[in-house]
N, CA and C of each residue as an Amber inpcrd file, in Angstrom:
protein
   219
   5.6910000 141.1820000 129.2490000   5.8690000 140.5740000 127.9420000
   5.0080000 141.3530000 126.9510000   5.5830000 141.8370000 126.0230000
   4.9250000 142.5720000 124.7290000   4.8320000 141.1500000 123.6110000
   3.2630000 141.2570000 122.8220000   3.0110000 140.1980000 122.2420000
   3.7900000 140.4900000 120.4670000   3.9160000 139.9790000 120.1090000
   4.7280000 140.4210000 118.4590000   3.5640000 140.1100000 117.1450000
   4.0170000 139.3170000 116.3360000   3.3600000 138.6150000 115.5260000
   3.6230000 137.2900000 114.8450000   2.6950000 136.5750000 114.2900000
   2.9540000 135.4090000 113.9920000   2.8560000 134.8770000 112.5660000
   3.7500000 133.8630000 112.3670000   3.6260000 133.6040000 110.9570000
   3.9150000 131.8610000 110.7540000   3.6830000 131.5780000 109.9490000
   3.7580000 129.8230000 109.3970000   5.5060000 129.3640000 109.0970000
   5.7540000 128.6220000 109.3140000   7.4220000 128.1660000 109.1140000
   7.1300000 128.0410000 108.0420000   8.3350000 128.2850000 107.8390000
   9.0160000 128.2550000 106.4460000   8.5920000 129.7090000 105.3930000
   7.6150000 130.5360000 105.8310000   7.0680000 131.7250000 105.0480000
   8.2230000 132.8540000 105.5180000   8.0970000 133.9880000 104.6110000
   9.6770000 134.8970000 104.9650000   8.6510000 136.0220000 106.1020000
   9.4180000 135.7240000 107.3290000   8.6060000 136.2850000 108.9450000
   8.6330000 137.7100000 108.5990000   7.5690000 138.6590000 109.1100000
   7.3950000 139.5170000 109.0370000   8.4060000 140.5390000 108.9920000
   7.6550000 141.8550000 108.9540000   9.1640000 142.9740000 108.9860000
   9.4880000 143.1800000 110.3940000   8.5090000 143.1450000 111.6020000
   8.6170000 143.2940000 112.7760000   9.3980000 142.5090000 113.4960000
   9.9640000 141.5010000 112.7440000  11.2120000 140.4800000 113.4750000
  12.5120000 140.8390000 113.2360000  13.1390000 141.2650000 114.2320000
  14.6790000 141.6340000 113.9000000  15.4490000 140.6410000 113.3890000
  15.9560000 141.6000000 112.5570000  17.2340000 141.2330000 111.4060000
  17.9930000 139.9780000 112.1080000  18.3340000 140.2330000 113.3800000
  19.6010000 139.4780000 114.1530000  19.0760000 138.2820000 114.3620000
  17.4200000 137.8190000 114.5830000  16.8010000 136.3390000 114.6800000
  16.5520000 135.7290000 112.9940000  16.5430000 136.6110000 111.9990000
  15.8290000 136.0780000 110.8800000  17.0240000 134.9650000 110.1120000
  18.3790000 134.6470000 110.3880000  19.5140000 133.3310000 109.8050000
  18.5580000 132.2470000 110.5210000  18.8110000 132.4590000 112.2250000
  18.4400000 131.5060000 112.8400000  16.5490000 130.9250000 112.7380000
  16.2740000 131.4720000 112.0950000  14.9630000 131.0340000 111.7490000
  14.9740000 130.3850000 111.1190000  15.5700000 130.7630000 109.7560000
  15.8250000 130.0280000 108.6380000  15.9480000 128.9000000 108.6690000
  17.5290000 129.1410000 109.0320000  17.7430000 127.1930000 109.8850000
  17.5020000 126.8270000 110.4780000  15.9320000 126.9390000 111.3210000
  15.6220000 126.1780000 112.0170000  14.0960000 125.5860000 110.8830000
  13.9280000 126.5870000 109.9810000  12.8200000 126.3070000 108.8820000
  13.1160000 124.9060000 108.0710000  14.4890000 125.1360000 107.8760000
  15.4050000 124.3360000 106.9450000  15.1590000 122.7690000 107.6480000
  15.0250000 122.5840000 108.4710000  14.9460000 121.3980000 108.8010000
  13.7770000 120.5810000 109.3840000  12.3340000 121.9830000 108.8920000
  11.4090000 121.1180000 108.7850000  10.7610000 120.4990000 107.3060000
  10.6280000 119.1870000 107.5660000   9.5880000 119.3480000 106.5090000
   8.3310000 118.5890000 106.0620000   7.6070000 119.2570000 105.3440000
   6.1240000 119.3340000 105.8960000   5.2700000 119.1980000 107.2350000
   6.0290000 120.0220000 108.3230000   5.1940000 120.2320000 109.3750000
   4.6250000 121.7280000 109.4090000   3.3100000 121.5630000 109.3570000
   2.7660000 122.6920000 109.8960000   2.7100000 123.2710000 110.8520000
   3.8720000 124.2540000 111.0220000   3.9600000 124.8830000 112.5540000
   4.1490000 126.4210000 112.2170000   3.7600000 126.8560000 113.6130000
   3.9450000 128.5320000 113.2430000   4.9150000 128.9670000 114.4260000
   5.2340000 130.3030000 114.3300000   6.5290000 130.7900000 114.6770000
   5.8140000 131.7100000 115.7390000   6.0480000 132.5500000 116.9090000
   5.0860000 133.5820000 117.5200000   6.6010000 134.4630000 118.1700000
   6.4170000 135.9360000 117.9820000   7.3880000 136.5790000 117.9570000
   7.0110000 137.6370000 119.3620000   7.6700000 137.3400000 120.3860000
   6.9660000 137.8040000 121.3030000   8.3420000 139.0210000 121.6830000
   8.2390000 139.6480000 123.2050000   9.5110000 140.6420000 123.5390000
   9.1020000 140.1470000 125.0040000  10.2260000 139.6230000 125.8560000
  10.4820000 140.1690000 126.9400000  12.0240000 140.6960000 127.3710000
  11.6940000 141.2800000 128.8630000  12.6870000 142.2830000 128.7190000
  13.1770000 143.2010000 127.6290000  11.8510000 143.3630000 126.8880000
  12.6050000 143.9310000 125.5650000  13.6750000 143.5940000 124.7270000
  13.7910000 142.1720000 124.8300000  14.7290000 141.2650000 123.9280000
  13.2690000 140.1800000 123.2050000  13.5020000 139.9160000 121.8830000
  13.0130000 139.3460000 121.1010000  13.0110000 137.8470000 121.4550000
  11.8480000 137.0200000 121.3120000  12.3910000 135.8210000 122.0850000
  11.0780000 135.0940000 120.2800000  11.6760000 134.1820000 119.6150000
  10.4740000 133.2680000 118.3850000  10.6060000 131.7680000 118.6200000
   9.4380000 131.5660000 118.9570000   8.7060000 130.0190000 119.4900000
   7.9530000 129.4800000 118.3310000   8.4010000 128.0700000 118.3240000
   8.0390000 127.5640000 117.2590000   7.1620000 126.5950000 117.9880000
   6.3570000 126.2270000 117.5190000   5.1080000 125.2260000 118.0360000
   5.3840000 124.1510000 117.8210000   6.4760000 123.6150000 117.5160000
   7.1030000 122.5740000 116.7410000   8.0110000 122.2700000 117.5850000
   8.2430000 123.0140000 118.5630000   8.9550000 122.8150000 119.9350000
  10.8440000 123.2300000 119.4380000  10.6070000 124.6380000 119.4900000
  11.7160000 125.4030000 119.0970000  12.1300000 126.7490000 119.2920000
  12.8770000 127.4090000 119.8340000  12.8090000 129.1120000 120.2770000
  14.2960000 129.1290000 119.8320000  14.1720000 130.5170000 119.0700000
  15.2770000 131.6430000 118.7260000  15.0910000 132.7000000 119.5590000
  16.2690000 133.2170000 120.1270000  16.0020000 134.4100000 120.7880000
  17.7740000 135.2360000 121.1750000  17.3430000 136.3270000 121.9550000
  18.5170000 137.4260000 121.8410000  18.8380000 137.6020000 123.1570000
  19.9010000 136.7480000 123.7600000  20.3380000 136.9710000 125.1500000
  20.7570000 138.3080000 125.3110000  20.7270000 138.4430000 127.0450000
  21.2480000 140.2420000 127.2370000  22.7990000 140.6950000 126.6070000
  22.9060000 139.3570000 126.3840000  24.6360000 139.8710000 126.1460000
  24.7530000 140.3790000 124.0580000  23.8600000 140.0390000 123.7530000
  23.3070000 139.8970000 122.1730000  23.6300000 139.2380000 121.4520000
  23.7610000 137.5270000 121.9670000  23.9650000 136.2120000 120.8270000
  22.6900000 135.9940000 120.7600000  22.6850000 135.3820000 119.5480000
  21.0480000 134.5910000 118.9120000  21.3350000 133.4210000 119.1130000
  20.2640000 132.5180000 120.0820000  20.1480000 131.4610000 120.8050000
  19.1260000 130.7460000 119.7310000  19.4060000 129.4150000 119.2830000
  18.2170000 128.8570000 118.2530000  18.4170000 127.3340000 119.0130000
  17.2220000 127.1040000 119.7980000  17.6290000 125.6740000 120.7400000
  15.9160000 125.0670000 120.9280000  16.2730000 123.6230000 120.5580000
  14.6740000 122.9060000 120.8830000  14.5710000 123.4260000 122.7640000
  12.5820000 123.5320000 122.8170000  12.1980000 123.9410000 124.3060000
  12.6960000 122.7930000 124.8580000  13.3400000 123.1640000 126.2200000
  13.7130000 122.3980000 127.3190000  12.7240000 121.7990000 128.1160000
  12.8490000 120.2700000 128.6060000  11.7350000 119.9010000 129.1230000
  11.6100000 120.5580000 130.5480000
């Protein structure tokens, strides 16, 4: 796992987050509000995987859909 960077919901995520996760962020931003949570942009397998502390991940299956789904218990 390569570590990425992190940023606050709802702020526009760094440049280091690919283009293909930054809709699904959005709308997942879009439907907080006023929670303070942050986003952490990590890589495995060298696919982009963004965790929201707020109990939320966007990420880029091998096949290359963007997955935006609350963490599974």
């Amino acid at each position: 796992m390569q570590l990425g960077t992190r940023w606050e919901a709802g702020a526009e995520p760094p440049a280091s987050v690919p283009a293909q996760l930054r809709p699904a962020i959005a709308k997942v931003d879009a439907t907080l509000s006023g929670t303070r949570a942050h986003w952490t942009l990590t890589w495995l397998e060298g696919r982009p995987i963004a965790e929201l502390d707020a109990g939320w991940e966007v990420l880029l299956t091998a096949s290359g859909e963007v997955v935006a789904r609350p963490f599974e218990d």
